[in-house]
PDB file of the backbone (N, CA, C, O) and the ligand in Angstrom, with CONECT records:
HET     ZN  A 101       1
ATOM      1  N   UNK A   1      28.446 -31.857 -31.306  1.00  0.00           N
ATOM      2  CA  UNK A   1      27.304 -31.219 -30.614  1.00  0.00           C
ATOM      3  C   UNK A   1      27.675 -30.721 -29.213  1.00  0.00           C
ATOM      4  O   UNK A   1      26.818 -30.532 -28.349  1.00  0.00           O
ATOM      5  N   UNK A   2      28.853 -30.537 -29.040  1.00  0.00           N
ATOM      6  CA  UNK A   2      29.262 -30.464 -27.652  1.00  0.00           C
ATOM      7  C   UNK A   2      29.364 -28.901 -27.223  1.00  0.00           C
ATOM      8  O   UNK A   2      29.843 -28.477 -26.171  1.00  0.00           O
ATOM      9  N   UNK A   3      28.588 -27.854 -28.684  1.00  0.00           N
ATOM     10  CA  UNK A   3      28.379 -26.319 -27.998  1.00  0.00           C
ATOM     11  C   UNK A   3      26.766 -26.407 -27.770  1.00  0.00           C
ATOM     12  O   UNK A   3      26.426 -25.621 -26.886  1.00  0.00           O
ATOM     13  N   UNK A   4      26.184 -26.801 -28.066  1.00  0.00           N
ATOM     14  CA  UNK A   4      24.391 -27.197 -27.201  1.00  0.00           C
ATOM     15  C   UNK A   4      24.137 -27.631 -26.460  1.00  0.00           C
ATOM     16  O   UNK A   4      23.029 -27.595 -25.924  1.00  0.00           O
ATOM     17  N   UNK A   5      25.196 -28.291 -26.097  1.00  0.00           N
ATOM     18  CA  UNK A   5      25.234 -29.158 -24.322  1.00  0.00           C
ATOM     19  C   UNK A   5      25.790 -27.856 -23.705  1.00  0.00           C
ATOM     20  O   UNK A   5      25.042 -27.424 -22.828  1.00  0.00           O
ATOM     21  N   UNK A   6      26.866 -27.130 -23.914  1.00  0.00           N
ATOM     22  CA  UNK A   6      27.599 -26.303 -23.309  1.00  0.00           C
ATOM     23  C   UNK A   6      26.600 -24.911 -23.160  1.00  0.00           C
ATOM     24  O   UNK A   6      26.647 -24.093 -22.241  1.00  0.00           O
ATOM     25  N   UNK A   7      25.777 -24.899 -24.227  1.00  0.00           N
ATOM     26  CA  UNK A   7      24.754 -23.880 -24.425  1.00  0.00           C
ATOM     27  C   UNK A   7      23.907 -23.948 -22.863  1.00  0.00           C
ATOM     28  O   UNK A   7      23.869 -23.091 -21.980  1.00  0.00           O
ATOM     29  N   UNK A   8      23.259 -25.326 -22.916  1.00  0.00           N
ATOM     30  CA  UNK A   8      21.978 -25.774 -22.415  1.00  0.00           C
ATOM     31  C   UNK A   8      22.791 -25.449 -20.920  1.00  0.00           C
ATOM     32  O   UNK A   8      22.361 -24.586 -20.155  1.00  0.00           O
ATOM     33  N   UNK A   9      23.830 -26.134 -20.665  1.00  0.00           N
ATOM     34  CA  UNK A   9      24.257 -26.266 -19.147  1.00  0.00           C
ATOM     35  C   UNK A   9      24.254 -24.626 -18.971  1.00  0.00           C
ATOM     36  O   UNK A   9      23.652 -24.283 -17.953  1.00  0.00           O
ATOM     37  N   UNK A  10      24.843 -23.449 -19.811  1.00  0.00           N
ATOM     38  CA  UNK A  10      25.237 -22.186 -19.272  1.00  0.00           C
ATOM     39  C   UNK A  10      23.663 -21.989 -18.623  1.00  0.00           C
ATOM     40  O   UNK A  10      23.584 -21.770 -17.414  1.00  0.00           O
ATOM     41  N   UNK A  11      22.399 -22.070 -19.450  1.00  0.00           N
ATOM     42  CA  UNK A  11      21.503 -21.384 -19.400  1.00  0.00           C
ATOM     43  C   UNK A  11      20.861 -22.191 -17.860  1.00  0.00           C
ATOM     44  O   UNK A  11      20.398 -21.538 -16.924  1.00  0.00           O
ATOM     45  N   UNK A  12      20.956 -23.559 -17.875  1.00  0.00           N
ATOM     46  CA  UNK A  12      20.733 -24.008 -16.472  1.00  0.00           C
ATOM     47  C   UNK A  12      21.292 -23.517 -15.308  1.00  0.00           C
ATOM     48  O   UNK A  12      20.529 -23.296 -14.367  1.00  0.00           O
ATOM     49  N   UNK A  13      23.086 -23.194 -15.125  1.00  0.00           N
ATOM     50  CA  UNK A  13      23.250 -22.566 -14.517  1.00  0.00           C
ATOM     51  C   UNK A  13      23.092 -21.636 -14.103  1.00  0.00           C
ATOM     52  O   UNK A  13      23.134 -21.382 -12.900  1.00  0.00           O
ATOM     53  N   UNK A  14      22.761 -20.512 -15.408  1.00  0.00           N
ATOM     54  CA  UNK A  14      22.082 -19.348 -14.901  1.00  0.00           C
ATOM     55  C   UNK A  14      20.805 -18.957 -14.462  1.00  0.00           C
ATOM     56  O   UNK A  14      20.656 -17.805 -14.056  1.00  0.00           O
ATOM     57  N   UNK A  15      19.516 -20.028 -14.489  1.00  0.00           N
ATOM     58  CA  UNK A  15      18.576 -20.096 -14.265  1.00  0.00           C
ATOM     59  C   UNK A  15      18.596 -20.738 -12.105  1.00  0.00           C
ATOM     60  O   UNK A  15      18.064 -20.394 -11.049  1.00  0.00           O
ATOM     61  N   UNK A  16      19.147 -21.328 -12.386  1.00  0.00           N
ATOM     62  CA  UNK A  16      19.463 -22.103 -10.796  1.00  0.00           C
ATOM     63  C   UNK A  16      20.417 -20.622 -10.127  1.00  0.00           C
ATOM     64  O   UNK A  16      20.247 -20.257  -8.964  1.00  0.00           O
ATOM     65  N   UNK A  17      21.077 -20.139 -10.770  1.00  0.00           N
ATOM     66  CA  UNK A  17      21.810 -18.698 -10.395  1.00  0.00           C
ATOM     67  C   UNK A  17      20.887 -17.558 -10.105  1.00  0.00           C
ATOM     68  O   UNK A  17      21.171 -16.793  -9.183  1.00  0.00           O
ATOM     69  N   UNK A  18      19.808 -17.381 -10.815  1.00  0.00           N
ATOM     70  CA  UNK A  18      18.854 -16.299 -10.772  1.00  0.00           C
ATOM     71  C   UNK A  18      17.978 -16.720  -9.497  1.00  0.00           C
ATOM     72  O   UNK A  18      17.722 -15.947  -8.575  1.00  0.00           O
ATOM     73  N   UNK A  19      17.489 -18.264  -9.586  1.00  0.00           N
ATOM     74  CA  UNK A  19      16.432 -18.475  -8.671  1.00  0.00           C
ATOM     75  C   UNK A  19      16.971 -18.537  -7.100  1.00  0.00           C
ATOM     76  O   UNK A  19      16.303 -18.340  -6.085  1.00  0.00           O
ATOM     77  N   UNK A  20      18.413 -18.879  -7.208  1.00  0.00           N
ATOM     78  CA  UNK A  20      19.281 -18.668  -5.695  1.00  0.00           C
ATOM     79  C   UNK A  20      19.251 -16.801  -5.174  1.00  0.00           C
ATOM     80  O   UNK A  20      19.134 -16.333  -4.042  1.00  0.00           O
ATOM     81  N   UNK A  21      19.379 -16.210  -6.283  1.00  0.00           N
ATOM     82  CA  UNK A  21      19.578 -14.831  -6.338  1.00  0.00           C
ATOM     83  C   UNK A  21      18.112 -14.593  -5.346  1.00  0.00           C
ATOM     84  O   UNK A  21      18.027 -14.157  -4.198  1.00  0.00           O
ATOM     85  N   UNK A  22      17.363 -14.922  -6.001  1.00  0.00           N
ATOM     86  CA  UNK A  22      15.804 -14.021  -5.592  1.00  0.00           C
ATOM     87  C   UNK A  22      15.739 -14.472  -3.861  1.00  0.00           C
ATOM     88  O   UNK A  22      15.565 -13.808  -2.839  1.00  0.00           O
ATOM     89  N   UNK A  23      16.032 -16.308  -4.189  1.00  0.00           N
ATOM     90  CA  UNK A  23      15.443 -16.530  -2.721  1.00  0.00           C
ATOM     91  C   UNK A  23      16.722 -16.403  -1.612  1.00  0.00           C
ATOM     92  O   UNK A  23      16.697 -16.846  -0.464  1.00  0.00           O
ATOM     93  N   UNK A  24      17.797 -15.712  -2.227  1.00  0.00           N
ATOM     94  CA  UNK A  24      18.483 -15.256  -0.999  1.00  0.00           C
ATOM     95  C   UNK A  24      17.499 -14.013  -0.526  1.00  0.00           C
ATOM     96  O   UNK A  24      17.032 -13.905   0.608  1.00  0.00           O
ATOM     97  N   UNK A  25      17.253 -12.989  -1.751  1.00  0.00           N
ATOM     98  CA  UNK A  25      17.049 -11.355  -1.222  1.00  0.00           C
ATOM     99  C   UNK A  25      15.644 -12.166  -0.748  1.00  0.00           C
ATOM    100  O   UNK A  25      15.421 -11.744   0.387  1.00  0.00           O
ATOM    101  N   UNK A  26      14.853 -12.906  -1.025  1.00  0.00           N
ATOM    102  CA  UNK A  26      13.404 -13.263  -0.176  1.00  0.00           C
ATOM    103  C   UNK A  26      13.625 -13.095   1.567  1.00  0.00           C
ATOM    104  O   UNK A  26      13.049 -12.351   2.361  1.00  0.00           O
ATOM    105  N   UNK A  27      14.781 -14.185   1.790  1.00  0.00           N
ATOM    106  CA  UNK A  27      15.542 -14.421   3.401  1.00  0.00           C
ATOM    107  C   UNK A  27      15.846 -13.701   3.899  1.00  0.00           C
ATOM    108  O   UNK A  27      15.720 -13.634   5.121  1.00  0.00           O
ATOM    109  N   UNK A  28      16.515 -12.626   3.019  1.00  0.00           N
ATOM    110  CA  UNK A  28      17.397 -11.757   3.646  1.00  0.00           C
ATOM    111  C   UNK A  28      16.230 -10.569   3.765  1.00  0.00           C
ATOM    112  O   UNK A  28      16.518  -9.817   4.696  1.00  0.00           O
ATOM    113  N   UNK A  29      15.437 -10.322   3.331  1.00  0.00           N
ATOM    114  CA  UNK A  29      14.286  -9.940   3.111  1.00  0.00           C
ATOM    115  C   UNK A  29      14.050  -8.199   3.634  1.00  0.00           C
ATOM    116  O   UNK A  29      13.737  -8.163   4.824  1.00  0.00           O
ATOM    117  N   UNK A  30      14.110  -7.275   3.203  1.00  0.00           N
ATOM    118  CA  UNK A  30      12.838  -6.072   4.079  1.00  0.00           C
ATOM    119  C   UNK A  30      14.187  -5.212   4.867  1.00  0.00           C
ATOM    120  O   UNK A  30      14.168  -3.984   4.789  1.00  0.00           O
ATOM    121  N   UNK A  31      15.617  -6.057   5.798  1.00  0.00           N
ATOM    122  CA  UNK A  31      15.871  -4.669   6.542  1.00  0.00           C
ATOM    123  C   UNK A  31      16.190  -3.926   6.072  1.00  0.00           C
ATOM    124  O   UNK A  31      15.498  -2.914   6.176  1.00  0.00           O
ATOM    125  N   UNK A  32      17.625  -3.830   5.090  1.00  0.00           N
ATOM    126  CA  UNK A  32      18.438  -2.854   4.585  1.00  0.00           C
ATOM    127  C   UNK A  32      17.993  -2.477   3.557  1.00  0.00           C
ATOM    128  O   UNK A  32      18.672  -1.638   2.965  1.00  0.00           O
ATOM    129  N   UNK A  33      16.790  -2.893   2.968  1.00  0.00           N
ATOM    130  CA  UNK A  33      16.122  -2.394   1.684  1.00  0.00           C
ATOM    131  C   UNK A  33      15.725  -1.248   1.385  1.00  0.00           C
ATOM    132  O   UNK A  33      16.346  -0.226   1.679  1.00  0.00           O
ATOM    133  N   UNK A  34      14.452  -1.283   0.655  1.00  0.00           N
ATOM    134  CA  UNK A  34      13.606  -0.692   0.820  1.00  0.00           C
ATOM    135  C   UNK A  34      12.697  -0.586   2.055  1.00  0.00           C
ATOM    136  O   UNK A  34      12.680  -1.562   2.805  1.00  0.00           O
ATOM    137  N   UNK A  35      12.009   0.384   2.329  1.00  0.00           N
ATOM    138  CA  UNK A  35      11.028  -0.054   3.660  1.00  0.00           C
ATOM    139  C   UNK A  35       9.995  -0.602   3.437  1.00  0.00           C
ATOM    140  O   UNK A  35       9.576  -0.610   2.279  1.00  0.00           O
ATOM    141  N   UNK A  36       9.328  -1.174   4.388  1.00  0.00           N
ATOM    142  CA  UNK A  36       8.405  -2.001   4.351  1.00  0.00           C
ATOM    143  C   UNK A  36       6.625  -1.347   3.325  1.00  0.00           C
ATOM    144  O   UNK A  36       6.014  -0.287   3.456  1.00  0.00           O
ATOM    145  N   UNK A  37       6.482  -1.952   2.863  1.00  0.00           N
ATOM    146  CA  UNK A  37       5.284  -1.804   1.758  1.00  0.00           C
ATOM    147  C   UNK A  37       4.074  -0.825   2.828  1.00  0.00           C
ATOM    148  O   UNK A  37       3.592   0.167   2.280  1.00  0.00           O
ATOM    149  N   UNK A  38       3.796  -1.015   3.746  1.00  0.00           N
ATOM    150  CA  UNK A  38       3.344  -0.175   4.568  1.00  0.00           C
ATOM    151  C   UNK A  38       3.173   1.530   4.887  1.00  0.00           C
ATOM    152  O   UNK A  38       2.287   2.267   5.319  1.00  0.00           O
ATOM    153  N   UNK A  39       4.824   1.693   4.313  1.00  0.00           N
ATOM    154  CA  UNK A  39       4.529   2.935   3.990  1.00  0.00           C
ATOM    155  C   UNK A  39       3.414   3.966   3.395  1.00  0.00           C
ATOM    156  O   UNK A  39       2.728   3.312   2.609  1.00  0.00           O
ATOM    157  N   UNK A  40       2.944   5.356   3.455  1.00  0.00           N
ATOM    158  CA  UNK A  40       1.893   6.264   3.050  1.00  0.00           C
ATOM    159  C   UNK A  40       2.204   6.451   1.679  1.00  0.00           C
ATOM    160  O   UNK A  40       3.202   6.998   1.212  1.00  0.00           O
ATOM    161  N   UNK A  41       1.108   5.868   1.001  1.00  0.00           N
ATOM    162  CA  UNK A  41       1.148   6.051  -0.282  1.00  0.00           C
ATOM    163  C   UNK A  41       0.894   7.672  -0.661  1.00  0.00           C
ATOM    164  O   UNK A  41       0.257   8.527  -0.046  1.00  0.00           O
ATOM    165  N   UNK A  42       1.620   7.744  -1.874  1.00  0.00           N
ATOM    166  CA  UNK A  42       1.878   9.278  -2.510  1.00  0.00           C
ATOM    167  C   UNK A  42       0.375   9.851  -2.519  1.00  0.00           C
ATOM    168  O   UNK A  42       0.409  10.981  -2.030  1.00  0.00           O
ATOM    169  N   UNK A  43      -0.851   9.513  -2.871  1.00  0.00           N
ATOM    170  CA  UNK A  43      -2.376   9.860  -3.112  1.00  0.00           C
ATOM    171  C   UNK A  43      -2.532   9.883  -1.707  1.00  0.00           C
ATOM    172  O   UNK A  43      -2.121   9.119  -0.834  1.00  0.00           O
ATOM    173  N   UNK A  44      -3.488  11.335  -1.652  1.00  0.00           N
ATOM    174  CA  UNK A  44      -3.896  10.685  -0.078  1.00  0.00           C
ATOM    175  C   UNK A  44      -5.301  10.430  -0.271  1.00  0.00           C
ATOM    176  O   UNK A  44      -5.865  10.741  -1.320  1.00  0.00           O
ATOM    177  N   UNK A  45      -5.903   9.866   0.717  1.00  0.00           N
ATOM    178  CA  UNK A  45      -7.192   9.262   0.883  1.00  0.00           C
ATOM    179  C   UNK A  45      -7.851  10.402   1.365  1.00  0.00           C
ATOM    180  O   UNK A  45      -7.636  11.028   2.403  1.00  0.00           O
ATOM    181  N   UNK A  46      -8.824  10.628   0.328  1.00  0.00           N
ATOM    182  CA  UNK A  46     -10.064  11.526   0.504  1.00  0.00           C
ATOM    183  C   UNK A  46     -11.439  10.703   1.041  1.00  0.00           C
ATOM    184  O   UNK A  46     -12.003   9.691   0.625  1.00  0.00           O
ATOM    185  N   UNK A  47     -11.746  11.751   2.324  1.00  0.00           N
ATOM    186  CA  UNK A  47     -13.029  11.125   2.992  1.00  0.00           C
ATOM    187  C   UNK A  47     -13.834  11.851   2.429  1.00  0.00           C
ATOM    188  O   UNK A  47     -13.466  12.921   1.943  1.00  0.00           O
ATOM    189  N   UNK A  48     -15.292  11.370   2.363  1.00  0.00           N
ATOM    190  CA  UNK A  48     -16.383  12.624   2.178  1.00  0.00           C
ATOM    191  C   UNK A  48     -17.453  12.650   3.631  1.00  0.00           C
ATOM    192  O   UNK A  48     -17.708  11.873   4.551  1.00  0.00           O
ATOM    193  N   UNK A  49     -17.870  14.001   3.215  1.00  0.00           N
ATOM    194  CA  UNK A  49     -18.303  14.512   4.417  1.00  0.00           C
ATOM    195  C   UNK A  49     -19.591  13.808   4.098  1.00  0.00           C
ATOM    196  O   UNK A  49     -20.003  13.583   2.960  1.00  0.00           O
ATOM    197  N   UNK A  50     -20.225  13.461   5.306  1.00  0.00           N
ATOM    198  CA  UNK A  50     -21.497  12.570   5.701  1.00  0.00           C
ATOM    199  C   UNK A  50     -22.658  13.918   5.424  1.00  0.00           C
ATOM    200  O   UNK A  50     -23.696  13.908   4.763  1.00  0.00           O
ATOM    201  N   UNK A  51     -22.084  14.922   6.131  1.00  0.00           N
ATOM    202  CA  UNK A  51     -23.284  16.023   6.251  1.00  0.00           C
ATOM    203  C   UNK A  51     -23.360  16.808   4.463  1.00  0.00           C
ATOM    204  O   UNK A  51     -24.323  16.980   3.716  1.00  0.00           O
ATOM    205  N   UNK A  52     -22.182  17.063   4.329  1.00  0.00           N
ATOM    206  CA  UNK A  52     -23.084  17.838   3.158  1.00  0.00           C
ATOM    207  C   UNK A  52     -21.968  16.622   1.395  1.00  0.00           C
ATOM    208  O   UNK A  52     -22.112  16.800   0.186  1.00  0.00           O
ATOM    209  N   UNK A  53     -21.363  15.943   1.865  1.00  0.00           N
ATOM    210  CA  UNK A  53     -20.531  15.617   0.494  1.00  0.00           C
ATOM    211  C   UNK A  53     -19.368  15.493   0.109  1.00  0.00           C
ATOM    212  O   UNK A  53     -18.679  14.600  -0.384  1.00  0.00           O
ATOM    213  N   UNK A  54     -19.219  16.814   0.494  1.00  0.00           N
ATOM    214  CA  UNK A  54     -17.395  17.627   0.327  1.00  0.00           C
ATOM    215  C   UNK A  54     -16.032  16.221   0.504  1.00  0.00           C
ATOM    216  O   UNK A  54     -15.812  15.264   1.245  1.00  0.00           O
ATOM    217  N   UNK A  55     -15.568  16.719  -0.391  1.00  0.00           N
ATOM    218  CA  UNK A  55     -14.367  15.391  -0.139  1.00  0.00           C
ATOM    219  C   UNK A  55     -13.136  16.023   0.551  1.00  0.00           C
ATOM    220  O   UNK A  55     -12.405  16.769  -0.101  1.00  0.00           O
ATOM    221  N   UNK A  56     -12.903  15.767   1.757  1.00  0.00           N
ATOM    222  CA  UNK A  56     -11.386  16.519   2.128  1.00  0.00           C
ATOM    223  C   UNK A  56     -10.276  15.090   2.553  1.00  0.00           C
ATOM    224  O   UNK A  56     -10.495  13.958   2.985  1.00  0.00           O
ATOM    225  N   UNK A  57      -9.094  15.814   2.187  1.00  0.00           N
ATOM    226  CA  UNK A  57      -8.200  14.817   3.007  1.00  0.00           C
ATOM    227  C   UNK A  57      -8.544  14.206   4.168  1.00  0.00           C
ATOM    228  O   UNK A  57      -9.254  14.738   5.023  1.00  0.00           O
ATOM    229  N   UNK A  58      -7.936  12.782   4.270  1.00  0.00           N
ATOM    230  CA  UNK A  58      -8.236  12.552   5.633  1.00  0.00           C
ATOM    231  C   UNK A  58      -7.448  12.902   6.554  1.00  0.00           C
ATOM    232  O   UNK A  58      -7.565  12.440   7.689  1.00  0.00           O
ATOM    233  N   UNK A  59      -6.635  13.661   6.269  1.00  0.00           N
ATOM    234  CA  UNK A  59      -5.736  14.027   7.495  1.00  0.00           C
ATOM    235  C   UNK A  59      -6.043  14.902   8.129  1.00  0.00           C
ATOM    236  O   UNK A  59      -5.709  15.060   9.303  1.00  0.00           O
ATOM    237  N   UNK A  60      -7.209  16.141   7.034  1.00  0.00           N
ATOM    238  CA  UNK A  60      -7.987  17.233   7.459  1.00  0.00           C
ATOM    239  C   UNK A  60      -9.499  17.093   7.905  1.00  0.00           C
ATOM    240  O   UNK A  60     -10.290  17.896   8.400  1.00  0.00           O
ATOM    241  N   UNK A  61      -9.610  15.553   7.480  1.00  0.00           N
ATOM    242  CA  UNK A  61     -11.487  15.443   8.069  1.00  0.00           C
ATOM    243  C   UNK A  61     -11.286  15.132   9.568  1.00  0.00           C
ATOM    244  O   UNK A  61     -10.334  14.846  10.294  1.00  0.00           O
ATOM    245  N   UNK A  62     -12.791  15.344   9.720  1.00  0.00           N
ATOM    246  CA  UNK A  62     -13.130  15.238  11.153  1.00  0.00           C
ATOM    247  C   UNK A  62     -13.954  13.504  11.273  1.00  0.00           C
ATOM    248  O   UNK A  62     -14.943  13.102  10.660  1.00  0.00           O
ATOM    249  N   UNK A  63     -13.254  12.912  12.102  1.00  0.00           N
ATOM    250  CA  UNK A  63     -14.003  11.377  12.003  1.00  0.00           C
ATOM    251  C   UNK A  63     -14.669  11.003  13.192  1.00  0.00           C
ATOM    252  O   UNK A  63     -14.234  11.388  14.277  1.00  0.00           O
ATOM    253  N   UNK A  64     -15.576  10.365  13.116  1.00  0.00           N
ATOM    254  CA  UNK A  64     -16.480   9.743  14.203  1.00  0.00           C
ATOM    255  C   UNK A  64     -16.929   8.407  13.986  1.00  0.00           C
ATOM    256  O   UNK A  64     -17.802   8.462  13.120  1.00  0.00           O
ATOM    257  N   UNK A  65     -16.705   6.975  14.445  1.00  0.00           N
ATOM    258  CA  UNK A  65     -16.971   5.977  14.649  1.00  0.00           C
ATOM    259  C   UNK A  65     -16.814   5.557  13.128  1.00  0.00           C
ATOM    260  O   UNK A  65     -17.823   4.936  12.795  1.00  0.00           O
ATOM    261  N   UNK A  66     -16.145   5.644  12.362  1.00  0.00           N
ATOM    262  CA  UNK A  66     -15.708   5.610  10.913  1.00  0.00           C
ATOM    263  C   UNK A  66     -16.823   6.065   9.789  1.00  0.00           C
ATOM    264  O   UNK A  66     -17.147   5.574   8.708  1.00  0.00           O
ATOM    265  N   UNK A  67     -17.216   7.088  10.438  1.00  0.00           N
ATOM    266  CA  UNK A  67     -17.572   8.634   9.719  1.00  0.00           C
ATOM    267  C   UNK A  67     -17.065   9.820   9.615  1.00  0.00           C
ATOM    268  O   UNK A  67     -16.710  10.492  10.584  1.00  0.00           O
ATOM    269  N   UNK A  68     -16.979  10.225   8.252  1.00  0.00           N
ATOM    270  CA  UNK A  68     -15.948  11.491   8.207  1.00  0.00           C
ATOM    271  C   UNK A  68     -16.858  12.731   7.954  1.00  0.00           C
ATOM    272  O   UNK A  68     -18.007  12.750   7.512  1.00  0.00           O
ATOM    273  N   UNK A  69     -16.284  13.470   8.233  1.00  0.00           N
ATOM    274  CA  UNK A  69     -16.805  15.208   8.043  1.00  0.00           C
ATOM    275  C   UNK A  69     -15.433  16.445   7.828  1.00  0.00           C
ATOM    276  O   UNK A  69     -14.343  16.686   8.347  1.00  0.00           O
ATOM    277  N   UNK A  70     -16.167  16.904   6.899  1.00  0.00           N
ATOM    278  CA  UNK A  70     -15.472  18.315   6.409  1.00  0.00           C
ATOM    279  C   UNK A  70     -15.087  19.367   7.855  1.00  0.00           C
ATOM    280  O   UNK A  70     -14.135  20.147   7.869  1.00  0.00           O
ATOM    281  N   UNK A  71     -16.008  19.179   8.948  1.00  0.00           N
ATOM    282  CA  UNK A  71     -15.539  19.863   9.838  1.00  0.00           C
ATOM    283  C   UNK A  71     -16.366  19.794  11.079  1.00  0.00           C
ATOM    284  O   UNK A  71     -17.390  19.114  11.024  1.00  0.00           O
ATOM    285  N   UNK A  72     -16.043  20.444  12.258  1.00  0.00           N
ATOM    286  CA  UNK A  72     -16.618  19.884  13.356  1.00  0.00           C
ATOM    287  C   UNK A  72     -18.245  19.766  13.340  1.00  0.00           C
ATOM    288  O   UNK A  72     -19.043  18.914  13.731  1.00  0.00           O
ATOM    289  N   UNK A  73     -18.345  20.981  12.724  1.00  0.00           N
ATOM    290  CA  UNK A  73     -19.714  21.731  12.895  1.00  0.00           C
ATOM    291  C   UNK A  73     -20.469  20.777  12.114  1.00  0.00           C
ATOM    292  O   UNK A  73     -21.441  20.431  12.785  1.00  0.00           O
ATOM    293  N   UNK A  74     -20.449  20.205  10.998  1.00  0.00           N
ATOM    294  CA  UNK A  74     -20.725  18.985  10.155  1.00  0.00           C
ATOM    295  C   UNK A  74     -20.804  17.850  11.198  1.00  0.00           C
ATOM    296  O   UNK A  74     -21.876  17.338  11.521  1.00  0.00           O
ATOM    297  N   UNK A  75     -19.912  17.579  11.576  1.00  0.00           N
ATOM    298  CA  UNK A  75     -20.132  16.178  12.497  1.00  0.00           C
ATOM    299  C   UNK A  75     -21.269  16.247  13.489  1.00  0.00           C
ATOM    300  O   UNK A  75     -22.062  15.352  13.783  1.00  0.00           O
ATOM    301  N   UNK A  76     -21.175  17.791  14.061  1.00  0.00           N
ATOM    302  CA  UNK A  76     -22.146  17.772  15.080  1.00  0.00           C
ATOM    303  C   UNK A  76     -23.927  17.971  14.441  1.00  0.00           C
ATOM    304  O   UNK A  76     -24.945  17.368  14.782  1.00  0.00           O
ATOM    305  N   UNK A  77     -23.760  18.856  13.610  1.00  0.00           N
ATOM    306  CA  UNK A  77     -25.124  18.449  12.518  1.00  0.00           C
ATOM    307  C   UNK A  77     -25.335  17.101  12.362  1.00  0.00           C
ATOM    308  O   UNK A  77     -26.147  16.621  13.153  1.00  0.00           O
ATOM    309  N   UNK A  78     -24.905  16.462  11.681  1.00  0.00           N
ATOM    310  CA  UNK A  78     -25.166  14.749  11.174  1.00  0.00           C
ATOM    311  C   UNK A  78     -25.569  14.406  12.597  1.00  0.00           C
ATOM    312  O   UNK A  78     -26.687  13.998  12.914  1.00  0.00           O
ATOM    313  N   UNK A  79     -24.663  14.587  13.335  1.00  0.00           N
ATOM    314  CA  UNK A  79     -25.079  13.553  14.469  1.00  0.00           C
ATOM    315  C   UNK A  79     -26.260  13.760  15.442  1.00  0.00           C
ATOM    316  O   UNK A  79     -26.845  12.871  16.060  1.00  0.00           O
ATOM    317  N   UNK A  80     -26.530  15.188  15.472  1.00  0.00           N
ATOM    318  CA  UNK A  80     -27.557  15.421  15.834  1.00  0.00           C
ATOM    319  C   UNK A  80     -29.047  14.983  15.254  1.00  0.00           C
ATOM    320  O   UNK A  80     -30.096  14.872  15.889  1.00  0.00           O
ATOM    321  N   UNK A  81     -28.781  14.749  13.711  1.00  0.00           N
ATOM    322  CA  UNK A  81     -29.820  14.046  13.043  1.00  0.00           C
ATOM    323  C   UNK A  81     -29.956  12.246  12.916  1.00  0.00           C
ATOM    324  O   UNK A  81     -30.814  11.581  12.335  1.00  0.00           O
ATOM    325  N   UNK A  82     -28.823  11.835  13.654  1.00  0.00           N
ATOM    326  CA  UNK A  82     -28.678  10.466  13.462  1.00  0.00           C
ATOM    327  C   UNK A  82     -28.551   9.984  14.526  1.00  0.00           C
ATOM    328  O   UNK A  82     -28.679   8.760  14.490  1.00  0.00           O
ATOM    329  N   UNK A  83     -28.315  10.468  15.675  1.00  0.00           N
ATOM    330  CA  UNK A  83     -28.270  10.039  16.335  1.00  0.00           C
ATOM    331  C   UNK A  83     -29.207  10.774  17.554  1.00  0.00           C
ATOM    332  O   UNK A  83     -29.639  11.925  17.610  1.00  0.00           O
ATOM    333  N   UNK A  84     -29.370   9.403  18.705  1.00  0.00           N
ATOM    334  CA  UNK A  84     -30.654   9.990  19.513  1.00  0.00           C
ATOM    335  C   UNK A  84     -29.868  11.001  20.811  1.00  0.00           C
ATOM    336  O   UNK A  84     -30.563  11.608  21.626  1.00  0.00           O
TER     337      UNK A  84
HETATM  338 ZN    ZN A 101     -19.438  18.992   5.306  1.00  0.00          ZN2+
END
């Protein structure tokens, strides 16, 4: 029976081999990698406009106190109705 012992030990070693593997790259972690998860995801985030709906990028809306608008003239409508 001495290839099922030899079996069992390979697969232990390689299991204690894999789990050293991970929690080195854990330590070593983030510099030379990949970059940090933080990065701008590929979708961009569509705001909608408060005044009439419209969904635009947020890189192209107009924002106010974490309200978005399609454009200035929108912001200044809404706010003129919402605010005193
Ligand atoms: Zn609008």
């Amino acid at each position: 029976m001495g290839l099922i012992r030899l079996l069992i030990l390979a697969a232990l070693v390689y299991l204690v081999w894999r789990f050293a593997k991970r929690l080195l790259a854990a330590t070593n972690g983030g510099d030379d990698q990949r970059p940090a998860r933080s990065a701008e995801p590929r979708g961009e985030t569509m705001i909608r406009c408060q005044q009439c709906g419209l969904h635009v990028p947020e890189r192209e809306a107009f924002k106010h106190r974490g309200l978005g608008f399609c454009s200035q003239e929108h912001q200044r409508q809404y706010l003129e109705h919402h605010e005193p």
